[in-house]
N, C-alpha and C positions, 0 to 999 in steps of 0.2 A: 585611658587606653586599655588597662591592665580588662577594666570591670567589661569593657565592651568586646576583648574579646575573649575575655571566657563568658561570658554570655552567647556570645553567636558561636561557640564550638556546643555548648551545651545545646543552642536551641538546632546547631545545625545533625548534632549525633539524635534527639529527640523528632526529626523528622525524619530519619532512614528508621529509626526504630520503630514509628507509627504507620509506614508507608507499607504497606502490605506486599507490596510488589516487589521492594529492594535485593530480597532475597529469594524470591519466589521466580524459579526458571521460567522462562515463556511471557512475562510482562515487561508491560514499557520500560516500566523502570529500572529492571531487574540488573544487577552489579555485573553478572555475566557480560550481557550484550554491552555494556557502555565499555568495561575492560577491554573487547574484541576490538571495538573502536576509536579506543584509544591507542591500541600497538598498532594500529595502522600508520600514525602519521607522529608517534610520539617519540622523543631523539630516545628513552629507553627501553623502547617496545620489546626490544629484546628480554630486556627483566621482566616486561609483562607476561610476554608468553612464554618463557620460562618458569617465573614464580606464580605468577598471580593466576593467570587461567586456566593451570590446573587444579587450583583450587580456590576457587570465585565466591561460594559463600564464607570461608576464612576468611579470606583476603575483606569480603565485604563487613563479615563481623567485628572485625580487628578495628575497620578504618571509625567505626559507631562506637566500638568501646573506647578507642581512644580519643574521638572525637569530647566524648562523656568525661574520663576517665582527666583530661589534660584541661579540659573549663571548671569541671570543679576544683581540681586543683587549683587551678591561678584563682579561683572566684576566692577561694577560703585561704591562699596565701600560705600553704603546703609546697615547701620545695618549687619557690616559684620560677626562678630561675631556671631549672633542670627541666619543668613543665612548659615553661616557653620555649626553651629551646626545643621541646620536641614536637613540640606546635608548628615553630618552625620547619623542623625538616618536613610534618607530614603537612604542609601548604608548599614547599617546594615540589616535593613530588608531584602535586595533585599540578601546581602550576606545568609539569614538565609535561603532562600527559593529560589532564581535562581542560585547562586552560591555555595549552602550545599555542593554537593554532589560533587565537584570537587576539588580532588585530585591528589598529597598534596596541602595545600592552597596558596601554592603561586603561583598555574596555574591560580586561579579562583584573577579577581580584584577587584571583590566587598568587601574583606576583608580589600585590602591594600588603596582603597580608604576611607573605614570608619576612615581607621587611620588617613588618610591626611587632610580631612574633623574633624576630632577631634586635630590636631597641627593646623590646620588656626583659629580654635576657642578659643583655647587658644590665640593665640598672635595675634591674630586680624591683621588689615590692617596696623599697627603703624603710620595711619595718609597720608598711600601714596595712588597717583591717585588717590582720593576720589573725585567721582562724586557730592556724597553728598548734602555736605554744597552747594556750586553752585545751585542748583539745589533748594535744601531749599529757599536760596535768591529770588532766578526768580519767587519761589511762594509765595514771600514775608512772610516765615515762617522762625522761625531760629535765628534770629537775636538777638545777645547779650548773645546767650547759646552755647559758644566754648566747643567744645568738650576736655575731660582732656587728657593732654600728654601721660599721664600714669596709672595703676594704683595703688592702694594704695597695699604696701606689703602684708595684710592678703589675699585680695580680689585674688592678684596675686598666691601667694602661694595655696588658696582655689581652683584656677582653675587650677592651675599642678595638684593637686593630685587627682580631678576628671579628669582629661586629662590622668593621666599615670595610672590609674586604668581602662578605659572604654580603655586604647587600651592594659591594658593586659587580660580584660575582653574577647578583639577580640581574642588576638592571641590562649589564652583557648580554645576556643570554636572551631576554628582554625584546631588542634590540636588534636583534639575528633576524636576519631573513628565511623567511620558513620555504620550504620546499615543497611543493606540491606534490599529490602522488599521482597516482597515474588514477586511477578511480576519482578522484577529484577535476582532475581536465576532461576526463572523459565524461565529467558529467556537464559540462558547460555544453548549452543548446546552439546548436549551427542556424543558421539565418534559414527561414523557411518563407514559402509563400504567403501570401493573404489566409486566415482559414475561410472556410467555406461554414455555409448554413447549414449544414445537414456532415456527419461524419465520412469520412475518406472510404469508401467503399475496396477492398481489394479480390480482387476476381477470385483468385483461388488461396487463402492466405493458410501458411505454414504453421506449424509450432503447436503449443501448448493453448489448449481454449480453458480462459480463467473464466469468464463468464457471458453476460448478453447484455444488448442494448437494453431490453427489457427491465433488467434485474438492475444495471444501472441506474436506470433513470427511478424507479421505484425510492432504491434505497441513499439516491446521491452518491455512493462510490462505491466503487467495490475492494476488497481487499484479498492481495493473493500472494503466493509467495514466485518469487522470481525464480526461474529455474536454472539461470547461470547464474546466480551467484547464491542462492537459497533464503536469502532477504526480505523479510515483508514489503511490500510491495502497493500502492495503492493507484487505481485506476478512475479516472474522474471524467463527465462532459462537460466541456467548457461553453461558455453561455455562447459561444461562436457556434456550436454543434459539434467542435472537433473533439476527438478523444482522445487520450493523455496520459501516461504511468510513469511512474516516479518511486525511486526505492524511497521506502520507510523509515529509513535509518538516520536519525540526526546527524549532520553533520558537523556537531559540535562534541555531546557528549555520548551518543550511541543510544538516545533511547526514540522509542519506535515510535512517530507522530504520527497522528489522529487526521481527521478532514473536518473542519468545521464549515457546514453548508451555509452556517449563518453571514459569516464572513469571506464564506468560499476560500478558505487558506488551508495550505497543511500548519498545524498548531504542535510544538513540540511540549508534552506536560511537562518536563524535566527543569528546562531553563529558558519556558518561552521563550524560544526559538518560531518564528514566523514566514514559511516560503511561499508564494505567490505562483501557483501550478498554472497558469494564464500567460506567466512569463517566463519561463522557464522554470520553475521552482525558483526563483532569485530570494534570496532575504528579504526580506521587507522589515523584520524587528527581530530582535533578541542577539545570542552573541554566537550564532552558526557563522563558519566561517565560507561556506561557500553552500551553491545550493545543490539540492538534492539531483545524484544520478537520474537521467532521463533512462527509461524505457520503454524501447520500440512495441506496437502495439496495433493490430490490424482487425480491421472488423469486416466479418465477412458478409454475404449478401442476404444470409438469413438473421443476423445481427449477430450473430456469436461473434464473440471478442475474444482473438489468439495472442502471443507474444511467440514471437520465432526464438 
């Protein structure tokens, strides 16, 4: 357990680090937009937008260094205990707010690693592989202060029962019934008619013109930004004829999906996340918890395509 998960913190802090995007404003993957997404529906949204979204590349540097910073630690057996445990709180976190909303909890693993991360802290390294002491030596630090075999019964017992209180604290919270928000019901699609072969024509339609039939059908969709809510935005024809917008915004982790024509899906890069724009945006794979906001979208009779 110990080796696999400082392994998946190193390999997971060594993908925000190579991902060019992580920290880079205006991309999919970018820490900003998934933060925003996160205080939306997260029980401490409040600390988000408070702490973290005013400062979104810290907050994203921090969660990389420590990701780094906390695997090699337990990897080389450096304070392994104090490193679990901080493993632990920063997988709880992430459970409270990138993994809330996903249902039931044991789809989502940021729950089950906070547990894993609170049993390595309890029982420590017992003394194996430890990089350590070695290491202390060669920096001529250390010498003559052996670490104890063991520890003392109270001390032992005092860290089971903060150990099996903080993972039934998890599995609580787990367990809770999540609340929808209003952006999420409003994105559930209402019963509509048959579509038609050809798109919904509207006589004189209102609003903002994001693009044309034309330029559609060319490029397979088109992308825009929503003007209630300033949202990336994507506009698709469905092989029925009709046409179709849907905010960009995962509804899992906050990062902005793509249209794969191949598959005809909206594709989230973040955590393959998969909506199905034919059906509502419904899930079809990955761990979005609900599907993507519909947006209204009218095409006029020279094909220009507006959004009211």
């Amino acid at each position: 357990m110990r080796l696999f998960l400082g392994v998946t913190f190193v390999y997971a802090g060594l993908q925000k680090l190579f991902d060019p995007g992580f920290l880079s404003p205006g991309s999919p993957t970018y820490i900003g937009t998934q933060l925003n997404a996160f205080a939306a529906h997260s029980p401490i949204g409040f600390l988000i937008t408070a702490v973290a979204l005013p400062l979104p590349l810290f907050t994203g540097a921090a969660v990389l260094v420590g990701e780094l910073g906390i695997g090699a630690l337990v990897l080389l057996g450096i304070q392994t205990r104090l490193a679990a445990a901080a493993g632990a709180l920063l997988n709880f976190v992430l459970f409270l707010t990138a993994s809330w909303t996903v249902q039931p909890y044991f789809l989502g693993s940021d729950g089950i690693y906070t547990v894993a991360w609170i049993t390595l802290a309890v029982v420590g390294d017992q003394g194996l592989l430890r990089a350590g002491p070695f290491l202390l030596r060669q920096l001529g630090l250390g010498q003559g202060r052996p670490q104890p075999p063991t520890l003392d019964p109270g001390r032992r017992r005092l860290l089971l029962q903060l150990g099996g209180a903080a993972v039934g604290l998890v599995w609580v919270l787990s367990i809770l019934p999540r609340r929808r928000t209003t952006a999420t019901v409003s994105a559930l699609p209402s019963p509509s008619p048959a579509p038609s072969a050809t798109p919904l024509v509207s006589p004189s339609p209102t609003g903002t013109r994001i693009g044309s039939l034309t330029g559609l059908r060319s490029q397979g969709f088109l992308r825009f930004n929503d003007p209630a809510t300033g949202d990336s935005a994507l506009v698709v024809q469905l092989s029925s004829g009709n046409v179709v917008a849907y905010d960009a915004i995962c509804t899992h982790a906050g990062c902005e999906v793509d249209y794969d024509s191949g598959s005809k899906l909206f594709v989230c890069p973040c955590h393959g996340a998969e909506f199905d724009p034919a059906h509502g945006a419904d899930v079809v794979a990955g761990p979005a918890p609900s599907p993507l906001p519909s947006i209204k979208v009218e095409v006029a009779a020279d094909g220009s395509i507006y959004t009211p």
